[in-house]
PALUMSE-817204 format. One record per atom (N, C-alpha, C): atom name; residue number from 0; x, y, z. Coordinates in pm, whole numbers, plus 32768, in hexadecimal, padded with zeros to 4 digits. Atoms other than C-alpha are relative to their C-alpha. Layout:
PALUMSE-817204
+-------+-----+------+------+------+
: atome : num :    X :    Y :    Z :
+-------+-----+------+------+------+
:    CA : NUM :    X :    Y :    Z :
...
+-------+-----+------+------+------+
end
This chain:
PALUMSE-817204
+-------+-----+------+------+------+
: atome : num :    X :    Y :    Z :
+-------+-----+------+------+------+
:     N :   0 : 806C : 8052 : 7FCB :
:    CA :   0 : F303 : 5D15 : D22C :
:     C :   0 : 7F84 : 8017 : 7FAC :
:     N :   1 : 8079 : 7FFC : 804E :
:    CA :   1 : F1CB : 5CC5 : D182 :
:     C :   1 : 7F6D : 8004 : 804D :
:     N :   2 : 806D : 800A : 7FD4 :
:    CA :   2 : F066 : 5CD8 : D1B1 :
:     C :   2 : 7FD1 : 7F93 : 8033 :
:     N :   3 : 8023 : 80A6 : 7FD9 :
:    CA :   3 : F046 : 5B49 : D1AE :
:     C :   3 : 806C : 7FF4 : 809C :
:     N :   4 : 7FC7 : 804B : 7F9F :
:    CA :   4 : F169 : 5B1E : D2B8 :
:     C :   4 : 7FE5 : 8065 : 804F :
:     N :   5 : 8047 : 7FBC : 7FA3 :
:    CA :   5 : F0C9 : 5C27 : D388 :
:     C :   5 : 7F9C : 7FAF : 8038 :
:     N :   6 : 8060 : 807C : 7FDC :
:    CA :   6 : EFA5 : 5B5C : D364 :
:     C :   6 : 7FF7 : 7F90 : 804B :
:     N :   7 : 7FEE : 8085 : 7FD9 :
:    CA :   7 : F028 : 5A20 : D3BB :
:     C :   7 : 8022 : 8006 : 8078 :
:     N :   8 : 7FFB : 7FF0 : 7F66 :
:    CA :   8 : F0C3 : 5ACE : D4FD :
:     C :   8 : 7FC8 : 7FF8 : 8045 :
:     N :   9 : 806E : 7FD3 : 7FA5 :
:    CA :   9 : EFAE : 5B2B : D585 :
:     C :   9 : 7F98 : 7F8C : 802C :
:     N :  10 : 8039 : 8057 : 7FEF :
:    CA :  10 : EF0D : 59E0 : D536 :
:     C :  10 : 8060 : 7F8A : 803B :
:     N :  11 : 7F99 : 803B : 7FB6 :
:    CA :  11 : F02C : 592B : D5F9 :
:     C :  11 : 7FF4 : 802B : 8092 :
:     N :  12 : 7FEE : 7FC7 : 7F80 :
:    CA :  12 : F03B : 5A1E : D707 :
:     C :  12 : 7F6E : 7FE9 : 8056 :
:     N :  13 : 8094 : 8026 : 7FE5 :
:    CA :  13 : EE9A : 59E9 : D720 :
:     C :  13 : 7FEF : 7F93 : 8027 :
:     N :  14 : 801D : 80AC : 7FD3 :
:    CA :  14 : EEB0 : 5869 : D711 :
:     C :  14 : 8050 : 7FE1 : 808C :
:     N :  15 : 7FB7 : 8006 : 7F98 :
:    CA :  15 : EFE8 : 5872 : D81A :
:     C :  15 : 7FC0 : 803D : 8073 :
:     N :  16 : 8039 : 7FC2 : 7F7F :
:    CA :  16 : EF25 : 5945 : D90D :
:     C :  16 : 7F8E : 7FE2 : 8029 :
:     N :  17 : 8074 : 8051 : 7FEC :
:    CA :  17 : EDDF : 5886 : D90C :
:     C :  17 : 8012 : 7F8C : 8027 :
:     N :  18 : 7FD4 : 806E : 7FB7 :
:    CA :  18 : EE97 : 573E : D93E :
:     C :  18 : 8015 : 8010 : 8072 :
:     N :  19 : 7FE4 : 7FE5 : 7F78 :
:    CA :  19 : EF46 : 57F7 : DA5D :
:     C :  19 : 7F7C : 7FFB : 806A :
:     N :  20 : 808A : 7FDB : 7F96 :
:    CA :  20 : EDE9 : 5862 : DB0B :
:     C :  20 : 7FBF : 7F61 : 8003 :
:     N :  21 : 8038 : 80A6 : 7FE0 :
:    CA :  21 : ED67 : 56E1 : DAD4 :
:     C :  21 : 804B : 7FB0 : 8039 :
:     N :  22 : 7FB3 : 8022 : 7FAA :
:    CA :  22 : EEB9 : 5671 : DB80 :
:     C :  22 : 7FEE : 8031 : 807E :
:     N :  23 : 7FFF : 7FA2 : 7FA8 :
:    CA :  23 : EE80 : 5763 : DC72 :
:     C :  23 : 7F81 : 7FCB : 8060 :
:     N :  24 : 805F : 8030 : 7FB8 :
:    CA :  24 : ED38 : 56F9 : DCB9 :
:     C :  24 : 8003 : 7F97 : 8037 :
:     N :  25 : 7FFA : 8059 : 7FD1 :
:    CA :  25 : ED8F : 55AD : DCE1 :
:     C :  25 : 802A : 7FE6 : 808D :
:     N :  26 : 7F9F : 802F : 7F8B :
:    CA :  26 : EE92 : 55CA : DDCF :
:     C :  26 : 7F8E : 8034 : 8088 :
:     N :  27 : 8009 : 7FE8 : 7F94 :
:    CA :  27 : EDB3 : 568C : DEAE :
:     C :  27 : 7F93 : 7FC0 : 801A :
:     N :  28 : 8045 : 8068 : 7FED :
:    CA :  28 : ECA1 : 55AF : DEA5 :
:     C :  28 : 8031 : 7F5E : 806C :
:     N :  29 : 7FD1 : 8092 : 7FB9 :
:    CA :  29 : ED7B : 5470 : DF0B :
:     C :  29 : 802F : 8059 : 807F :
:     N :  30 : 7FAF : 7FBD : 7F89 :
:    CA :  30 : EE25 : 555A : E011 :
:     C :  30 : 7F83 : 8016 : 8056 :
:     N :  31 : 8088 : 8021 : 7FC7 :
:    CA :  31 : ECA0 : 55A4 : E078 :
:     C :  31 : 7FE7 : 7F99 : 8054 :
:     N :  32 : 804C : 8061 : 7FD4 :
:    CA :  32 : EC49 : 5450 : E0B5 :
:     C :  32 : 805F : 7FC7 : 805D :
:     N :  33 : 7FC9 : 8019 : 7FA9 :
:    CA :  33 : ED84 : 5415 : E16C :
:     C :  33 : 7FFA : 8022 : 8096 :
:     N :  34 : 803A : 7FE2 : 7F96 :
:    CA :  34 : ED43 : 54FF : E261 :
:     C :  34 : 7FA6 : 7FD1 : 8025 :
:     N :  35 : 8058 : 8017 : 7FF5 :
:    CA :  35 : EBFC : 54B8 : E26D :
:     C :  35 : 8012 : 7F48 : 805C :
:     N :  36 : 8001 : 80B7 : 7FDF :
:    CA :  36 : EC3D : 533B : E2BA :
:     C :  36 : 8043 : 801E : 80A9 :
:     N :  37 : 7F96 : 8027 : 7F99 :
:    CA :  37 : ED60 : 5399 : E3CD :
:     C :  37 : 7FA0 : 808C : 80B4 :
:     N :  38 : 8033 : 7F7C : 8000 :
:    CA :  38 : EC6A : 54DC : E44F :
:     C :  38 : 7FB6 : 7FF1 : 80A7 :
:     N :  39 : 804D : 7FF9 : 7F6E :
:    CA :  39 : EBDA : 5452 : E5A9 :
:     C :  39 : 8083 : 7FC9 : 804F :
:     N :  40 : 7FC6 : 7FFE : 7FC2 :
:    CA :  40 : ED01 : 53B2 : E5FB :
:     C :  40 : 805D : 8078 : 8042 :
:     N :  41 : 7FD1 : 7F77 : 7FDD :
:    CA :  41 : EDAC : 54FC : E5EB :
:     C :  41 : 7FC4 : 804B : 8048 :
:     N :  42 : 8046 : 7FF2 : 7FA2 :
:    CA :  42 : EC9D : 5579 : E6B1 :
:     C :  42 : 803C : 7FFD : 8076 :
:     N :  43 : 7FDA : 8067 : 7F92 :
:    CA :  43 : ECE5 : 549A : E7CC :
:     C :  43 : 8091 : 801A : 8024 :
:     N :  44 : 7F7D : 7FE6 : 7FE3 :
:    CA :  44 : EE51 : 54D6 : E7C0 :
:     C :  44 : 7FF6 : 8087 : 8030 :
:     N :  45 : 7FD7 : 7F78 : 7FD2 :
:    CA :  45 : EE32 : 5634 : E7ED :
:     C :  45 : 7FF0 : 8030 : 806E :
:     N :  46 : 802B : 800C : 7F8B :
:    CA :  46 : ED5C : 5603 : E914 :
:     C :  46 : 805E : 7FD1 : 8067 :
:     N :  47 : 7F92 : 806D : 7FBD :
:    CA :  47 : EE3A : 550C : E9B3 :
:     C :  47 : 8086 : 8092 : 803A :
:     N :  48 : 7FE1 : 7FBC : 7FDF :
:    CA :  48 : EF26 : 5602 : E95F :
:     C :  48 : 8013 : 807F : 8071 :
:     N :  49 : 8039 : 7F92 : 7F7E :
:    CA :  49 : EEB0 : 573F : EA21 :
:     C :  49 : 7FEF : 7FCB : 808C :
:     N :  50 : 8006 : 8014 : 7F95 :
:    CA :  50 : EE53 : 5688 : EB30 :
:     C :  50 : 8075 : 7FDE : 805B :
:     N :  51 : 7F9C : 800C : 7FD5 :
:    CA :  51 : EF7C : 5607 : EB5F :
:     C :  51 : 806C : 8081 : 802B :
:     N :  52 : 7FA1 : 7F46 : 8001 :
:    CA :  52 : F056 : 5774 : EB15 :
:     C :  52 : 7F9A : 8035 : 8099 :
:     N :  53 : 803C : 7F86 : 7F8D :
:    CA :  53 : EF5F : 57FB : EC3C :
:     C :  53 : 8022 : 7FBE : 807A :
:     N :  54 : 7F9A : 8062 : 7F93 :
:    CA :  54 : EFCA : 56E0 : ED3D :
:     C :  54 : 8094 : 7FEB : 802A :
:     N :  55 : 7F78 : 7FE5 : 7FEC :
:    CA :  55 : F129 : 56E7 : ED08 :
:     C :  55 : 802C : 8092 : 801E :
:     N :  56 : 8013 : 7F8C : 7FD7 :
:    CA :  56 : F10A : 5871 : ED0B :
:     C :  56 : 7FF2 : 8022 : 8063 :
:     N :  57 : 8033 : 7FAB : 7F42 :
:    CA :  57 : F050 : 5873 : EE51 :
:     C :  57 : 8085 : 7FD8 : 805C :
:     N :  58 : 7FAB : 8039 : 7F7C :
:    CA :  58 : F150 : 5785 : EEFE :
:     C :  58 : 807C : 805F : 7FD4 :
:     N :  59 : 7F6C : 7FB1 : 7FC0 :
:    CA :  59 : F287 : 5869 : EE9A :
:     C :  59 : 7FEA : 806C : 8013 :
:     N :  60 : 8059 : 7F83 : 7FF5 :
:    CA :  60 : F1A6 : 599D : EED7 :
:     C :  60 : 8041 : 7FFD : 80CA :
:     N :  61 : 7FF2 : 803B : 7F67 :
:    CA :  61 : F19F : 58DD : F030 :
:     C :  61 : 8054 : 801E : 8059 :
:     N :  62 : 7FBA : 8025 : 7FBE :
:    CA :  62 : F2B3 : 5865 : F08A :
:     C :  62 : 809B : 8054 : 7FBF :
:     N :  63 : 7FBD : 7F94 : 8022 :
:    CA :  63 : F3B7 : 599A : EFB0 :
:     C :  63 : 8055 : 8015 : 8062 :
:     N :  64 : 7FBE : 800C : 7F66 :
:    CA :  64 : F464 : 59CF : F119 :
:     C :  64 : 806B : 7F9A : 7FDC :
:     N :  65 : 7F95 : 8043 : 7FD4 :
:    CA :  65 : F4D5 : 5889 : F147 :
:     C :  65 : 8040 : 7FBF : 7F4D :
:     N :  66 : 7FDF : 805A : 806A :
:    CA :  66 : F503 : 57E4 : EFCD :
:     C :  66 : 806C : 8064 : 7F9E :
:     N :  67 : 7FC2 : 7FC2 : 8041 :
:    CA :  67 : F596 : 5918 : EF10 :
:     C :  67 : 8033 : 8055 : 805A :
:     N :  68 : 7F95 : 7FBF : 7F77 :
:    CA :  68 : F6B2 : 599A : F03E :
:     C :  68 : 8060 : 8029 : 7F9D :
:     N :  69 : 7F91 : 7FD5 : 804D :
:    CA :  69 : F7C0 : 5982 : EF48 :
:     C :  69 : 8026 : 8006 : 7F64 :
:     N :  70 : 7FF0 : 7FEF : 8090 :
:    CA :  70 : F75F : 5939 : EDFC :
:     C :  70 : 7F70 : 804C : 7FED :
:     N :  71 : 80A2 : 7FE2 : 804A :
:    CA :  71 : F61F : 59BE : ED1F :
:     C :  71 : 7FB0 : 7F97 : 7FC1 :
:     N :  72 : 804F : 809A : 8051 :
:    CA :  72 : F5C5 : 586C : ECA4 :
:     C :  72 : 8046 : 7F83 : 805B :
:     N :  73 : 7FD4 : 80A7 : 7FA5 :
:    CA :  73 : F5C0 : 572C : ED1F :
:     C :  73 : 7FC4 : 7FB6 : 7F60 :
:     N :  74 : 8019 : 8042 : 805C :
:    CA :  74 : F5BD : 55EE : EC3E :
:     C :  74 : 7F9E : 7F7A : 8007 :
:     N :  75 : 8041 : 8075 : 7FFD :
:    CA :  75 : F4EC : 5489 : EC33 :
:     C :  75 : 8050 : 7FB3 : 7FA2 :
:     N :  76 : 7FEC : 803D : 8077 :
:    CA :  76 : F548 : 5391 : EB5D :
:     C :  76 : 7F96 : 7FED : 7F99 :
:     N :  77 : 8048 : 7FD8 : 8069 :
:    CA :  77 : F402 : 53F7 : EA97 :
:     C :  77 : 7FFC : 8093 : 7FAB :
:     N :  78 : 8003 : 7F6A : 8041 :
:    CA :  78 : F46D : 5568 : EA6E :
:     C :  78 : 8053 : 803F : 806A :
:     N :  79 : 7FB5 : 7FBF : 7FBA :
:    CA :  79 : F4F9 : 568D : EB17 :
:     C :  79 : 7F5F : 8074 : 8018 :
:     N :  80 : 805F : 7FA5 : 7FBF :
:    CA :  80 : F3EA : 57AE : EBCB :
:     C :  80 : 8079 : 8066 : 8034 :
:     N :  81 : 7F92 : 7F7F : 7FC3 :
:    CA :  81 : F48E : 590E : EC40 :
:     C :  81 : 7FA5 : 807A : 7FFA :
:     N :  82 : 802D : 7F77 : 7FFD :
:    CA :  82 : F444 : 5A48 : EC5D :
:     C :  82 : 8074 : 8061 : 7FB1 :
:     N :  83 : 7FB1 : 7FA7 : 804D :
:    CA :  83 : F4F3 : 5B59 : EB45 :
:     C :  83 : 7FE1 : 80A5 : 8029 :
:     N :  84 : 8047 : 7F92 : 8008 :
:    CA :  84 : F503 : 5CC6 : EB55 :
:     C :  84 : 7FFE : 8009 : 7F8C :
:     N :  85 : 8024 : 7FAF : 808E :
:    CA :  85 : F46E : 5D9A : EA56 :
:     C :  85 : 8054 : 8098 : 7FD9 :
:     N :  86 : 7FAA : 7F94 : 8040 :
:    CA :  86 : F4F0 : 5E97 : E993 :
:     C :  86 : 7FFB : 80A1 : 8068 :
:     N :  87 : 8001 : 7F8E : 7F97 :
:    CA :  87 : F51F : 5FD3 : EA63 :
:     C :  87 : 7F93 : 8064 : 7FE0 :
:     N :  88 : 804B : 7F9B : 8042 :
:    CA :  88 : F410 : 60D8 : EA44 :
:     C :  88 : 7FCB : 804B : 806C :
:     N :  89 : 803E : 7F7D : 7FD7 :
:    CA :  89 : F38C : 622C : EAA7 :
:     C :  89 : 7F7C : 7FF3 : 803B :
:     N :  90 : 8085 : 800F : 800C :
:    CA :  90 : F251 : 6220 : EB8C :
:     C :  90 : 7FF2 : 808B : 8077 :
:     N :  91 : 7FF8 : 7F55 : 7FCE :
:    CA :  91 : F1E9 : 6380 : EC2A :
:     C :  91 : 7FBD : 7FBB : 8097 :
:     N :  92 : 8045 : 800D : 7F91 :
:    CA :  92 : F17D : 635F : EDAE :
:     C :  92 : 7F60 : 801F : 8012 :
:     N :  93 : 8076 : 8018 : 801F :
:    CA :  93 : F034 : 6337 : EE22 :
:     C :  93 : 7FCA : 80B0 : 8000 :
:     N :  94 : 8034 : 7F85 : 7FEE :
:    CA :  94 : EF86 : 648D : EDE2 :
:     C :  94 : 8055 : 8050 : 7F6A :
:     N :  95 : 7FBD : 7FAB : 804A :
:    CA :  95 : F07D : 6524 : ECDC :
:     C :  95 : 7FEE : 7FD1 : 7F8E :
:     N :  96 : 802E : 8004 : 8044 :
:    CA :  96 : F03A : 6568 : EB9B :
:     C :  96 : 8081 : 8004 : 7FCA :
:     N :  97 : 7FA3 : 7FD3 : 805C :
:    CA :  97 : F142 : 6542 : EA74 :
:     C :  97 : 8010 : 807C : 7FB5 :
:     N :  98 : 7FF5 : 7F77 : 804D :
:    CA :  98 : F0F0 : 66B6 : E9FE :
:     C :  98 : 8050 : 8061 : 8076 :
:     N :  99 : 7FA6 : 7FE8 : 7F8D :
:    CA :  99 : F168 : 672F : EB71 :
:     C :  99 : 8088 : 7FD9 : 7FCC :
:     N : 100 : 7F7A : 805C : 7FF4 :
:    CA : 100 : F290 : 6649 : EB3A :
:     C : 100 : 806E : 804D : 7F91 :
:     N : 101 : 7FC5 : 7FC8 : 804F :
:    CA : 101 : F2D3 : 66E8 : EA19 :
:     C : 101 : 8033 : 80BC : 7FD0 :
:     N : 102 : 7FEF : 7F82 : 7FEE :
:    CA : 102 : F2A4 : 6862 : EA71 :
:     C : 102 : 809F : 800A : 8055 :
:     N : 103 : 7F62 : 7FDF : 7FA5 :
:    CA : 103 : F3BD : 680B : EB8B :
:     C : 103 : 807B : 7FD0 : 7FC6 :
:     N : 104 : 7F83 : 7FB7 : 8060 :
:    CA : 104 : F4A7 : 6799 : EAA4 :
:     C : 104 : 8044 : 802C : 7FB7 :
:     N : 105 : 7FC1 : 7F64 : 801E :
:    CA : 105 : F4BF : 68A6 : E9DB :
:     C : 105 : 8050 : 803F : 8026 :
:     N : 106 : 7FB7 : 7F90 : 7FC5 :
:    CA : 106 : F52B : 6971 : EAF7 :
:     C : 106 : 805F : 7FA6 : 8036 :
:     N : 107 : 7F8E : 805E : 7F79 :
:    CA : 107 : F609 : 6846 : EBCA :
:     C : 107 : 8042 : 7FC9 : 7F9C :
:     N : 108 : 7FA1 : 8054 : 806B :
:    CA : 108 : F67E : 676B : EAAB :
:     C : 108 : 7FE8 : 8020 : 7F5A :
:     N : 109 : 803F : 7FF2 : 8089 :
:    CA : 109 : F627 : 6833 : E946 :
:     C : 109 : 8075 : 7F90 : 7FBE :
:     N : 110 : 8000 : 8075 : 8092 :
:    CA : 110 : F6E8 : 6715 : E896 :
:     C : 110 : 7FE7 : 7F8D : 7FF7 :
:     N : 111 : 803E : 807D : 8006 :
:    CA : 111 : F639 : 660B : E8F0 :
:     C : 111 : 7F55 : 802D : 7FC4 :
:     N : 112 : 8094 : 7FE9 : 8033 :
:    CA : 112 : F505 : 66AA : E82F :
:     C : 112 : 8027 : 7FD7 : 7F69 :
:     N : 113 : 8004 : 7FFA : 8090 :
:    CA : 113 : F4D9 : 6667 : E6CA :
:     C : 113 : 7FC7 : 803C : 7FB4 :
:     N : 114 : 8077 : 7FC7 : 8055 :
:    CA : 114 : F446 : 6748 : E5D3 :
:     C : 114 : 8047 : 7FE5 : 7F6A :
:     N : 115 : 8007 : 804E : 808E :
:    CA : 115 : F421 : 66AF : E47A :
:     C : 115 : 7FB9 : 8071 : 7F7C :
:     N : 116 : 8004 : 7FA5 : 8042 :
:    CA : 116 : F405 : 6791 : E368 :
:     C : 116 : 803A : 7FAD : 7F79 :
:     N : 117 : 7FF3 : 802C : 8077 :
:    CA : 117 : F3A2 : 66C3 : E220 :
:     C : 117 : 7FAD : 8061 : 7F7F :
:     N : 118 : 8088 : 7FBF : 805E :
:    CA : 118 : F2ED : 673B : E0C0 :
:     C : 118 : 7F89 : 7F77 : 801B :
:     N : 119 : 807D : 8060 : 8017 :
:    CA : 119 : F189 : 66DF : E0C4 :
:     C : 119 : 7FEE : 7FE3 : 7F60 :
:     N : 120 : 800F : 804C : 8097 :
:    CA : 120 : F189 : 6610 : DF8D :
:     C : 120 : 7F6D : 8006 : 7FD3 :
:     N : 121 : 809C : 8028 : 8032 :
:    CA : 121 : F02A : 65C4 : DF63 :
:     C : 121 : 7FAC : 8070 : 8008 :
:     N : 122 : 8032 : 7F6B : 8015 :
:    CA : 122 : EFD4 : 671D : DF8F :
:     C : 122 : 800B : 8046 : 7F9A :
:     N : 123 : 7FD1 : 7FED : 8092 :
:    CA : 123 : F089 : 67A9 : DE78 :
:     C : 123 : 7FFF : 7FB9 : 7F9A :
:     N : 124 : 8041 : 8028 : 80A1 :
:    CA : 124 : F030 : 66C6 : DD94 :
:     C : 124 : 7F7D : 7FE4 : 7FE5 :
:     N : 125 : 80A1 : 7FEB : 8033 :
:    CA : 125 : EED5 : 66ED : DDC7 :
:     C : 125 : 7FE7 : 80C6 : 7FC8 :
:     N : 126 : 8019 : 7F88 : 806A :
:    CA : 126 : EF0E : 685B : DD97 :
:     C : 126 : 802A : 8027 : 7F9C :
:     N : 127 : 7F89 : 7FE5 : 8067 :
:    CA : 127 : F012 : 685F : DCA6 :
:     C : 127 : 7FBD : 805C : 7F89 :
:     N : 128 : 8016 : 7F87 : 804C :
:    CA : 128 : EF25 : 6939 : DBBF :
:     C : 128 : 7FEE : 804C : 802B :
:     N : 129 : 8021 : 7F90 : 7FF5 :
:    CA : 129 : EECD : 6A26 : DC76 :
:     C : 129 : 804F : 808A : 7FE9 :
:     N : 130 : 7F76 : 7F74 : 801E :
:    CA : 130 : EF5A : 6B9D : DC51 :
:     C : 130 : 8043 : 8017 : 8050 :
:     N : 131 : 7F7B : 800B : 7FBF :
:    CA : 131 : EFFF : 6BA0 : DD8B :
:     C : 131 : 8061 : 7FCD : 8011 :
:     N : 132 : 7FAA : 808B : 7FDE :
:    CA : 132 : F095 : 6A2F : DD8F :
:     C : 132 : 8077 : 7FF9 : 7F6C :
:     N : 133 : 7F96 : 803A : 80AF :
:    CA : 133 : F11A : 6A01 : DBF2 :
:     C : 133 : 803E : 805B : 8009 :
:     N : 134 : 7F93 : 7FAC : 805A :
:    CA : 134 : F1FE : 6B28 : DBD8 :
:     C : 134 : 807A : 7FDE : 8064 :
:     N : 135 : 7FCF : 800B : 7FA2 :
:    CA : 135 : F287 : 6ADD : DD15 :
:     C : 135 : 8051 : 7F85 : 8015 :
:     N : 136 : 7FBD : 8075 : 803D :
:    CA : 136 : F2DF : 6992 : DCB9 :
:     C : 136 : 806D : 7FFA : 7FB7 :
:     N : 137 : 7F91 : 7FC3 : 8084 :
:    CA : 137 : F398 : 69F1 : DB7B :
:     C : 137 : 8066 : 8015 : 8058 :
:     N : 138 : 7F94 : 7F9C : 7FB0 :
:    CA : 138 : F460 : 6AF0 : DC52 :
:     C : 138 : 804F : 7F75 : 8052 :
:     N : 139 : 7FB9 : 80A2 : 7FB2 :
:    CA : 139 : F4B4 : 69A0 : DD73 :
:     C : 139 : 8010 : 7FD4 : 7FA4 :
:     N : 140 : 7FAA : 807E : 8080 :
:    CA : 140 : F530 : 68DE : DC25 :
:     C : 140 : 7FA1 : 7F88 : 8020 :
:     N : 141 : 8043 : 80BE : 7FE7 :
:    CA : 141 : F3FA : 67D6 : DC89 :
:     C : 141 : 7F88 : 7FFC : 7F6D :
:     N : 142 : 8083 : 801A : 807C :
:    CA : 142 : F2FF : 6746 : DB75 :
:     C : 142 : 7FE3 : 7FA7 : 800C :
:     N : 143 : 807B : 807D : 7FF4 :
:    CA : 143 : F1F9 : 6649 : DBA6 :
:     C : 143 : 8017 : 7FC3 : 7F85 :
:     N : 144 : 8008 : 806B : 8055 :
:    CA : 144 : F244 : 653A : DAE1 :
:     C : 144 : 7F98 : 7F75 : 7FF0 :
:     N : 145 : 8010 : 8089 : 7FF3 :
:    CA : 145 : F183 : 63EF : DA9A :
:     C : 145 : 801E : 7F88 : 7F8C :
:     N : 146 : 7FC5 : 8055 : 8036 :
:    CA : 146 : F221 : 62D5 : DA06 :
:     C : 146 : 7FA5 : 7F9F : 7F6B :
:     N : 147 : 8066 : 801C : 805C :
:    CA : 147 : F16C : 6221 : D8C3 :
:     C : 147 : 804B : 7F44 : 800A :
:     N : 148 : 7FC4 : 8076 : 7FEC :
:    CA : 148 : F184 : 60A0 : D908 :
:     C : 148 : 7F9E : 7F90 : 7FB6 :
:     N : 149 : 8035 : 8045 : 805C :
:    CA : 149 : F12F : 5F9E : D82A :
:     C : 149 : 7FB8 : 7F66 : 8047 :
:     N : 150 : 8061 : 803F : 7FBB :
:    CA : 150 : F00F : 5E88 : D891 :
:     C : 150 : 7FBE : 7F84 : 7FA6 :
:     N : 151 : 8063 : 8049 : 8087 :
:    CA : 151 : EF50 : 5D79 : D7DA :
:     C : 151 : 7F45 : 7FC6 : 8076 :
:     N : 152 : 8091 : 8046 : 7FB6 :
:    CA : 152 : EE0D : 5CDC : D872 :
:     C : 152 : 7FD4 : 7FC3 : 7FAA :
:     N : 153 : 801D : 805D : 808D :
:    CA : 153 : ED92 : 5BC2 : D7AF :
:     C : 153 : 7F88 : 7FE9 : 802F :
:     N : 154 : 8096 : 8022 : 8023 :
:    CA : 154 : EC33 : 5B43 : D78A :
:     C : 154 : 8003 : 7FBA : 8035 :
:     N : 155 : 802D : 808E : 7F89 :
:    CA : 155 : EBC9 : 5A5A : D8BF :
:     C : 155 : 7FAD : 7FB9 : 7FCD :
:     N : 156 : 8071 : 8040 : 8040 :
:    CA : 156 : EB3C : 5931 : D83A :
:     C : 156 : 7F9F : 7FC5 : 804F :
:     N : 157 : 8064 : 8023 : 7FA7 :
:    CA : 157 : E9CB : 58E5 : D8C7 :
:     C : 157 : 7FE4 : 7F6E : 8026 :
+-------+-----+------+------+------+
end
């Protein structure tokens, strides 16, 4: 490879990536004004929306008893409304603390505890010189590496 078709790369890769950013701009400009144009009606819909979700909400809030007996949803011929459960989860009674929760099972259920026992990464490689941390390293077979990665940045034209 030569100095000229180095050259010429760079002045390819420069012209291609300045076009890009003036494509770029374009699109989000027209995409701008689209919104912009469609931007109250969307408004309005959303309103509509909500109001609506809080009305249909209240009435199967309501009426839950008699409408959902045997199924979790009921349908319309504009949609379907229901009620889902959620994912199962852990919530401590009123008063108890999850550190309690966790002293008792230790002693009632120690294997439903977890203790996690990782290296602190970002520790050791902020000390990695020091005299206690680098020899110690060596010895564990670890060495801070960082990778050398190749970049260009071209000249933004004004």
């Amino acid at each position: 490879m030569t100095p000229a078709q180095y050259e010429q790369a760079m002045q390819k890769y420069a012209g291609a990536e300045q076009r890009e950013a003036e494509i770029n701009n374009i699109i989000e400009a027209e995409v701008n004004e689209i919104l912009h144009s469609y931007e109250d009606e969307l408004t309005c819909l959303a309103q509509v929306k909500n109001t609506a979700f809080e009305i249909v909400q209240s009435y199967c809030i309501e009426n839950k008893d008699r409408l959902f007996t045997t199924r979790r949803s009921i349908g319309t011929p504009y949609g379907v409304t229901g009620f889902r459960l959620g994912s199962p989860r852990l919530k401590t009674a009123k008063g108890v603390k999850w550190d309690s929760v966790v002293e008792k099972l230790q002693s009632e259920l120690p294997g439903y505890v977890r203790t996690v026992y990782e290296p602190a990464r970002d520790m050791l490689i902020a000390d990695r010189h020091s005299e206690q941390v680098a020899p110690v390293l060596v010895r564990l077979g670890l060495e801070v590496v960082q990778d050398e990665l190749f970049y260009i940045e071209s000249k933004k034209a004004a």
